[in-house]
DRENMI-326305 format. One record per residue (C-alpha): residue in one letter; residue number from 1; x, y, z. Coordinates in nm, 3 decimals, padded with zeros to 5 digits. Each point is the difference from the previous one (the first is absolute). Example, Ala and Ser with C-alpha at 12.3 -4.5 7.8 and 13.67 -1.06 7.14 Angstrom:
REM DRENMI-326305
 residu num       X       Y       Z
      a   1  01.230 -00.450  00.780
      s   2  00.137  00.344 -00.066
//
This chain:
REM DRENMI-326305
 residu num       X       Y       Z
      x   1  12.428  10.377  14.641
      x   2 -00.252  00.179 -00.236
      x   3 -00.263 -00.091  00.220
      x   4  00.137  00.144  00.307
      x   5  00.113  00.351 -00.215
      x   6  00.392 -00.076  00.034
      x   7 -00.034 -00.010 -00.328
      x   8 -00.157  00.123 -00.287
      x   9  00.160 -00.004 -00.323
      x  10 -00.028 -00.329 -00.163
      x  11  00.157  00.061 -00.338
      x  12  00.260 -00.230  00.091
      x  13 -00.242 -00.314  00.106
      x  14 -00.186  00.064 -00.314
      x  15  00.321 -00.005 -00.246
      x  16  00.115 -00.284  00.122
      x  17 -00.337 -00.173 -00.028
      x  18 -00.050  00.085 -00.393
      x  19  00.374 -00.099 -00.054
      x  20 -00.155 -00.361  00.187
      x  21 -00.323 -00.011 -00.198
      x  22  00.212  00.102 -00.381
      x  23  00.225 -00.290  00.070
      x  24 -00.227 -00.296  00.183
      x  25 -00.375  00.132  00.030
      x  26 -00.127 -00.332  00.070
      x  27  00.276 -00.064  00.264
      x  28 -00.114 -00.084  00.366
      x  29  00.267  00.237  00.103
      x  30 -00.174  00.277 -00.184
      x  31 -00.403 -00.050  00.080
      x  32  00.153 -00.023  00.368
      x  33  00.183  00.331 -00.033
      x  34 -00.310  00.113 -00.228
      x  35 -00.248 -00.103  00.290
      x  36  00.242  00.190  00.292
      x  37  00.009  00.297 -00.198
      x  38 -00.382  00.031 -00.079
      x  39 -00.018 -00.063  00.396
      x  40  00.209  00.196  00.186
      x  41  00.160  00.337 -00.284
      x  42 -00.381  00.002 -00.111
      x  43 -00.242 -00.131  00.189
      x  44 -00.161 -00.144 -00.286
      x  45 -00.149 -00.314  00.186
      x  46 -00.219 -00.123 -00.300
      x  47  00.314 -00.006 -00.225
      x  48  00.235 -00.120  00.270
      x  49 -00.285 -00.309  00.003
      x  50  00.017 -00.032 -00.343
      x  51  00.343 -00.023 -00.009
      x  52 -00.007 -00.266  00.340
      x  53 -00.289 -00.163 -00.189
      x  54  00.212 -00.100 -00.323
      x  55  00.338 -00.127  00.184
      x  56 -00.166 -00.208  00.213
      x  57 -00.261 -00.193 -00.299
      x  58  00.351 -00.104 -00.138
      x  59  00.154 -00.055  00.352
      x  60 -00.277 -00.068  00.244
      x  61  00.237 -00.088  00.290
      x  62  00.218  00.306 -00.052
      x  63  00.082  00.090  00.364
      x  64  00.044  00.377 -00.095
      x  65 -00.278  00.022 -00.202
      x  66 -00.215 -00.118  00.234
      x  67  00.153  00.191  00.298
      x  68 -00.044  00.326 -00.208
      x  69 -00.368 -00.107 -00.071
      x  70 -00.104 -00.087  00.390
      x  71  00.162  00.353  00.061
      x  72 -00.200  00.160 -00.334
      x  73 -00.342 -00.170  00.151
      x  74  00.059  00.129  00.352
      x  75  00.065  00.330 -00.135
      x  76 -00.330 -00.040 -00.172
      x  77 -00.194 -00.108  00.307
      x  78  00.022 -00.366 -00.095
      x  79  00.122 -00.109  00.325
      x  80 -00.123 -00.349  00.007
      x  81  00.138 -00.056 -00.321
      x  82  00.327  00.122  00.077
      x  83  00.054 -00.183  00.335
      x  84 -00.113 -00.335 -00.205
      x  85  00.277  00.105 -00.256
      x  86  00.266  00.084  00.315
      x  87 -00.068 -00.263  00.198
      x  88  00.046 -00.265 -00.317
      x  89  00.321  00.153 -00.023
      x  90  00.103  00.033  00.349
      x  91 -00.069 -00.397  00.033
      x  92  00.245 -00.049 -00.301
      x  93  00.248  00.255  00.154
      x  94 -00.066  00.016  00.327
      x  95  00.366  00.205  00.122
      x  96 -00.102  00.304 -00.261
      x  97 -00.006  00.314  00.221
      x  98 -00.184  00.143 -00.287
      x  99 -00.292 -00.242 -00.059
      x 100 -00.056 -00.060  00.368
      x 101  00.014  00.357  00.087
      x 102 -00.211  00.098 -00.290
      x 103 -00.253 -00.309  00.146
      x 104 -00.001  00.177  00.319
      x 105 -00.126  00.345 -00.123
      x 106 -00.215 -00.149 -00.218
      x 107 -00.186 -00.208  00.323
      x 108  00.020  00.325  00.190
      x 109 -00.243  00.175 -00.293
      x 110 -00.202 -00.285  00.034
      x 111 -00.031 -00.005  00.360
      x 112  00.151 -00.286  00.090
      x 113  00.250  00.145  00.290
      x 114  00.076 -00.307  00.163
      x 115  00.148 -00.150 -00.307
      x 116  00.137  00.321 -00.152
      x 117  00.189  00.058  00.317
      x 118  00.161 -00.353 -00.038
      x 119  00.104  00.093 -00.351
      x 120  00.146  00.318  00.093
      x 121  00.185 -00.071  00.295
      x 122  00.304 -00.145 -00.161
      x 123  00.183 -00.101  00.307
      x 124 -00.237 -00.283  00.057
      x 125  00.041 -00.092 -00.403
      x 126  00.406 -00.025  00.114
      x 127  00.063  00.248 -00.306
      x 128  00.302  00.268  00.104
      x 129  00.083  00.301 -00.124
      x 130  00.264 -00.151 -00.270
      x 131 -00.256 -00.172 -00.144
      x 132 -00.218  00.260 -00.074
      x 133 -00.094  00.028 -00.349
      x 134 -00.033  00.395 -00.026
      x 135  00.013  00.300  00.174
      x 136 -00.304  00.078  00.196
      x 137 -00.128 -00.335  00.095
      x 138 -00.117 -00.003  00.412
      x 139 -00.007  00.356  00.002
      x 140 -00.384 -00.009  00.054
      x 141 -00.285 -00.075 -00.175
      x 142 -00.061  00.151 -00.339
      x 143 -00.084 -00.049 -00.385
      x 144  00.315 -00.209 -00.047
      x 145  00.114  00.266 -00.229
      x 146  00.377 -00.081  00.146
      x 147 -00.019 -00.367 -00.005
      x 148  00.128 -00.168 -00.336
      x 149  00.106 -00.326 -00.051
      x 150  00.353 -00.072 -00.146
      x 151 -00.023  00.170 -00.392
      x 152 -00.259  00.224  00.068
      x 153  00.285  00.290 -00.013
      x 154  00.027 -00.068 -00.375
      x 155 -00.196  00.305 -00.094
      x 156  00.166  00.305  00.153
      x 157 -00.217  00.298  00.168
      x 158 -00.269 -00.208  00.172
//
């Protein structure tokens, strides 16, 4: 929401994130919501790395964390590297609205139309409405700002 200027104040987000870093710094939960927060309330992508970068040399499979990172690296420009990233994922997952949506933006930066539009058209994927992981998702092509998977509305104010 901050990135779309619904909403600005984040004093919230952040409070709850230094109650979650004075209790469990080192918790997953809290480099994810760390990592969201540098992303999205600050658009601090070299810190929202960092962040990315620790959870996942502990957890290298970490779904999340490596959702968060293909959407960090396409922010960045790092297309290929973030359609390697979705893709892994989507073959693990392959009925998450979010990862395959977020696969289909990231082919149509790259170019790739043909197989963006198969990612994106979610009728052919036989996802419905009610299984939709977030609001937004099929409502065009963008950055994916409105596409998180389950947890990512852990850190409040995005």
């Amino acid at each position: 929401l901050i990135r779309i200027g619904a909403v600005t104040d984040t004093t919230a987000s952040r409070a709850a994130l230094d109650r979650a870093t004075a209790l469990a710094p080192e918790a997953r939960e809290t480099l994810l919501a760390e990592g969201v927060y540098h992303y999205y309330a600050r658009g601090d992508f070299p810190g929202a790395s960092e962040r990315f970068e620790t959870l996942l040399r502990g957890r290298p499979g970490d779904t999340e964390a490596l959702y968060w990172q293909a959407l960090l690296y396409r922010r960045l420009g790092r297309f290929e590297e973030a359609a390697g990233i979705l893709d892994g994922l989507r073959q693990d997952d392959p009925r998450n609205e979010a990862i395959v949506s977020g696969l289909g933006v990231t082919l149509f930066h790259l170019r790739r139309y043909d197989d963006a539009e198969r990612f994106l058209e979610l009728r052919d994927l036989g996802l419905q409405p009610e299984d939709r992981a977030a609001p937004g998702v099929g409502q065009g092509v963008d950055d994916g700002a409105r596409v998180e998977p389950a947890g990512a509305n852990d850190v409040e104010d995005r």
